[in-house]
One Martini backbone bead per residue (centre of mass of N, CA, C, O) as a GRO file, in nm:
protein
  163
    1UNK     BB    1  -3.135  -1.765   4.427
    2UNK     BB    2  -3.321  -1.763   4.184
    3UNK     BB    3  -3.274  -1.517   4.071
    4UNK     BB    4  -2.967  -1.556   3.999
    5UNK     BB    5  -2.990  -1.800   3.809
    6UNK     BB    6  -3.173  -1.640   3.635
    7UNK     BB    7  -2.999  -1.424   3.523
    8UNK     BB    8  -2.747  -1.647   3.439
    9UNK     BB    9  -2.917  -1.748   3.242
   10UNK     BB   10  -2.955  -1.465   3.058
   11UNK     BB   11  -2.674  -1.384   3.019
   12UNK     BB   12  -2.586  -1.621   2.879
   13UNK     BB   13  -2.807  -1.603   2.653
   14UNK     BB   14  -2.698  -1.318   2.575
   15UNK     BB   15  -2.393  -1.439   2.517
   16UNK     BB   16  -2.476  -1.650   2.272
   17UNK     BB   17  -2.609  -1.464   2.094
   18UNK     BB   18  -2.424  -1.265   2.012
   19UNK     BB   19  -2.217  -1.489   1.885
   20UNK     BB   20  -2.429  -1.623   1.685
   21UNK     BB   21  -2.368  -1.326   1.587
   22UNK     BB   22  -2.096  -1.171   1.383
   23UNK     BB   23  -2.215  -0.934   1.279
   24UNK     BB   24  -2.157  -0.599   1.205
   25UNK     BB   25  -2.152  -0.286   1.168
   26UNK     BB   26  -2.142  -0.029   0.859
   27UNK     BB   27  -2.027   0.284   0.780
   28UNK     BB   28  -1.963   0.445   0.469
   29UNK     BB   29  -1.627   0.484   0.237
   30UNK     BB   30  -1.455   0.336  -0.028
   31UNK     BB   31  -1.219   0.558  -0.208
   32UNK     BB   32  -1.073   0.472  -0.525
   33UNK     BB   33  -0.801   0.638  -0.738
   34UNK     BB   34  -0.562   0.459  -0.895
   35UNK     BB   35  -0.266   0.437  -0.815
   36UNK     BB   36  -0.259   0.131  -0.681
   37UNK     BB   37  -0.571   0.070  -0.609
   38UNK     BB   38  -0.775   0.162  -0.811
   39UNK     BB   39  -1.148   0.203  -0.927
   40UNK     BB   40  -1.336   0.258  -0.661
   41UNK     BB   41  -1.645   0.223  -0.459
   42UNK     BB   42  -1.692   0.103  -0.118
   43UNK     BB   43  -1.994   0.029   0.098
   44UNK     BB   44  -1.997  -0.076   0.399
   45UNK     BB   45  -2.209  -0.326   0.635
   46UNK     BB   46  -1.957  -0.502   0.763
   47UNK     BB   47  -1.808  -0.697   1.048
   48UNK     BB   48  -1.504  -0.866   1.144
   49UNK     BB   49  -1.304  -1.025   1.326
   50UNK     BB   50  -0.983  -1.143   1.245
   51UNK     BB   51  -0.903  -1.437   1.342
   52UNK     BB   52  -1.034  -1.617   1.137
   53UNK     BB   53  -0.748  -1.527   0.960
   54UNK     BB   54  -0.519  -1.431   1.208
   55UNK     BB   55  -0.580  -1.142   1.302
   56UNK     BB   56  -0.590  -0.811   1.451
   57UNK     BB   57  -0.877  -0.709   1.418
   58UNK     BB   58  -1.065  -0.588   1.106
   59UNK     BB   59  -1.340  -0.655   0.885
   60UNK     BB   60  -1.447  -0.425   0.645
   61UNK     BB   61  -1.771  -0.490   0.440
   62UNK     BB   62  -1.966  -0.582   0.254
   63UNK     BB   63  -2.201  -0.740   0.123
   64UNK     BB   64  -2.295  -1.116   0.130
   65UNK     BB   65  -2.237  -1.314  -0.073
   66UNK     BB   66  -2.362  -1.614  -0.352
   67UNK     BB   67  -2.133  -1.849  -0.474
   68UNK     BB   68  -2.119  -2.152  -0.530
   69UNK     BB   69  -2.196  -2.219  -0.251
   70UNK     BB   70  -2.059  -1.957  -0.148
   71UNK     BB   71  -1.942  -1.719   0.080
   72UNK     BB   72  -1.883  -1.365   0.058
   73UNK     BB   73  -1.638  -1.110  -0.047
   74UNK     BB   74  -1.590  -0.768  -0.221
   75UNK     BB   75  -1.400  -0.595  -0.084
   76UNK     BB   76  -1.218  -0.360   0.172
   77UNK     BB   77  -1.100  -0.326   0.523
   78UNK     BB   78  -0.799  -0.410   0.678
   79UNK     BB   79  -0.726  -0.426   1.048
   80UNK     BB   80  -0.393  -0.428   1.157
   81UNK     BB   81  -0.228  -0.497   1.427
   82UNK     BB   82   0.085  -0.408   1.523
   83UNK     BB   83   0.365  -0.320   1.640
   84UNK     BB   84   0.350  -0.098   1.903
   85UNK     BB   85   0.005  -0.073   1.856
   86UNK     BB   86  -0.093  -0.015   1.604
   87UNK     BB   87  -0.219   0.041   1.267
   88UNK     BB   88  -0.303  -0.113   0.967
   89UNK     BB   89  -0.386  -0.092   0.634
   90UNK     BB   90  -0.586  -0.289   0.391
   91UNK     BB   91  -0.646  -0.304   0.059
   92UNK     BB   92  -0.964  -0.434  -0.136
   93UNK     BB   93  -1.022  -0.470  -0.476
   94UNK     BB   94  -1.320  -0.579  -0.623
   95UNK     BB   95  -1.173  -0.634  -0.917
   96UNK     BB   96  -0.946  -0.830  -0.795
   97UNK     BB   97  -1.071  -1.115  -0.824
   98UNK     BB   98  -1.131  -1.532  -0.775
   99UNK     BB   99  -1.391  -1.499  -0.653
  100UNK     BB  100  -1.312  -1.430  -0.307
  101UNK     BB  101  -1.020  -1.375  -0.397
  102UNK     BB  102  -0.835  -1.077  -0.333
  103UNK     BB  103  -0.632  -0.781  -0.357
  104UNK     BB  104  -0.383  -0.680  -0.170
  105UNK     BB  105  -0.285  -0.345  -0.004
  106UNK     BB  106  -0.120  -0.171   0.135
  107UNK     BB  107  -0.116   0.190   0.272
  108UNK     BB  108   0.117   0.426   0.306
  109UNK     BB  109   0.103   0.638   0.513
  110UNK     BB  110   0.357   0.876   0.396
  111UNK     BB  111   0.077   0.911   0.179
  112UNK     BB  112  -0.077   1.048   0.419
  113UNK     BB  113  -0.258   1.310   0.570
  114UNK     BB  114  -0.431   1.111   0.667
  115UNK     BB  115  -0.418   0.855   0.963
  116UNK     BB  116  -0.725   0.737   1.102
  117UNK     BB  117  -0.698   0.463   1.340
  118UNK     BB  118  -0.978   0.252   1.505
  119UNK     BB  119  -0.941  -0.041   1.771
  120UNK     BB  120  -1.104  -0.162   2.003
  121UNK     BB  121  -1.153  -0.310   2.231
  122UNK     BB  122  -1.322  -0.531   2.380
  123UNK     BB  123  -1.551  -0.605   2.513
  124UNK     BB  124  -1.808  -0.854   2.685
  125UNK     BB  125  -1.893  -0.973   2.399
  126UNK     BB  126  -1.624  -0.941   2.179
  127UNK     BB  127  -1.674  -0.661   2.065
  128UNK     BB  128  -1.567  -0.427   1.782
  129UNK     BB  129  -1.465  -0.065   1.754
  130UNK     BB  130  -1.461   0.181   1.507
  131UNK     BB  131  -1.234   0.407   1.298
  132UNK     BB  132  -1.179   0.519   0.929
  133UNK     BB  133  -0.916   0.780   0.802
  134UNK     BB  134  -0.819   0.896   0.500
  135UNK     BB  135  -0.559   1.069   0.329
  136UNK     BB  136  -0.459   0.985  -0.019
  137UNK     BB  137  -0.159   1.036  -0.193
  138UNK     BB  138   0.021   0.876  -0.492
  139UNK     BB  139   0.290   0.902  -0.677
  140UNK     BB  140   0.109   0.751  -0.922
  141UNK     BB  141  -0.179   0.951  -0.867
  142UNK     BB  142  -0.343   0.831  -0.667
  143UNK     BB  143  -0.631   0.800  -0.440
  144UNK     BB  144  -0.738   0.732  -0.096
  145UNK     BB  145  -1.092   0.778   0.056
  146UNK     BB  146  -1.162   0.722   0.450
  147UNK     BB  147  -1.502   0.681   0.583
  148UNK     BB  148  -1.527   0.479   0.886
  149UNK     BB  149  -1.792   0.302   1.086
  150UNK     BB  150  -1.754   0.032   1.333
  151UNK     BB  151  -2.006  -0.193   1.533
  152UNK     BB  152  -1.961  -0.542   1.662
  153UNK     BB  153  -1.689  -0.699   1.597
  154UNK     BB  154  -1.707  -1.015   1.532
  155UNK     BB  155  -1.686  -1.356   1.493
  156UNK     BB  156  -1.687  -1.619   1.296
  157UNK     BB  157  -1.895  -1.837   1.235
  158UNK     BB  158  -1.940  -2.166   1.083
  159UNK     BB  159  -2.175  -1.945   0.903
  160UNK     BB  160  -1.936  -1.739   0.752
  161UNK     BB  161  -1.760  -1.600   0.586
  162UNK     BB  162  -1.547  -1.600   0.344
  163UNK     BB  163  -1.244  -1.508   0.213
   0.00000   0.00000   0.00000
């Protein structure tokens, strides 16, 4: 009996320990040229779970800074469940910010000849696996390509970053 006890305390303790490290790690990278979504290239390094913004899926960004104060990130891939089970992705940015608050733009998948996009059930953990593969050229003459690895991304706990 005391075994089992010993068990159930390591187990939760293993279990609280996981929770309160929310981030995940990532790695790949956004690279966009051009209309739309502007001239950059995001080297992703971690991962959230989207609840924490309001949404079902991952949100891949860089490392987080530390301005004024506040902590965040700029520019990255978030990754959201739509109806029907599918996934969208929307690209961050990281040239057109005003803070932490960067400019979002929806994919339009129509213009992607590849777009490989898987967001994983969550674990035992809580934690989300998945990648990201797109290869998009866009009316406007830009082109977006995507190809990102990221796993164990959980919820944001109440010292992690601000969106």
């Amino acid at each position: 009996m005391i075994g089992v006890l010993v068990a159930l305390g390591l187990l939760g303790g293993a279990f609280a320990f996981f929770l309160s490290h929310p981030a995940g790690s990532a790695s790949g990278e956004i690279r966009s040229r051009g209309r739309p979504h502007g001239d950059f290239i995001v080297r992703p390094v971690t991962c959230f779970a989207g609840g924490h913004w309001g949404f079902e899926g991952v949100w891949v960004v860089p490392e987080t800074l530390t301005s004024g104060g506040r902590r965040g990130f700029k520019g990255g891939l978030k990754i959201v469940k739509i109806d029907g089970g599918g996934w969208e992705a929307i690209v961050e940015s990281p040239q057109a910010c005003q803070g932490f608050t960067c400019e979002q733009r929806r994919v339009e998948q129509r213009h992607c000849r590849r777009f490989d996009v898987v967001v994983g059930s969550r674990n035992i953990w809580l934690r989300q696996d998945g990648h990201a593969r797109m290869d998009c050229a866009f009316p406007a003459g830009g082109t977006l390509k995507v190809d990102l690895t990221f796993k164990g991304c959980a919820r944001v706990s109440s010292q992690g970053a601000e969106p």
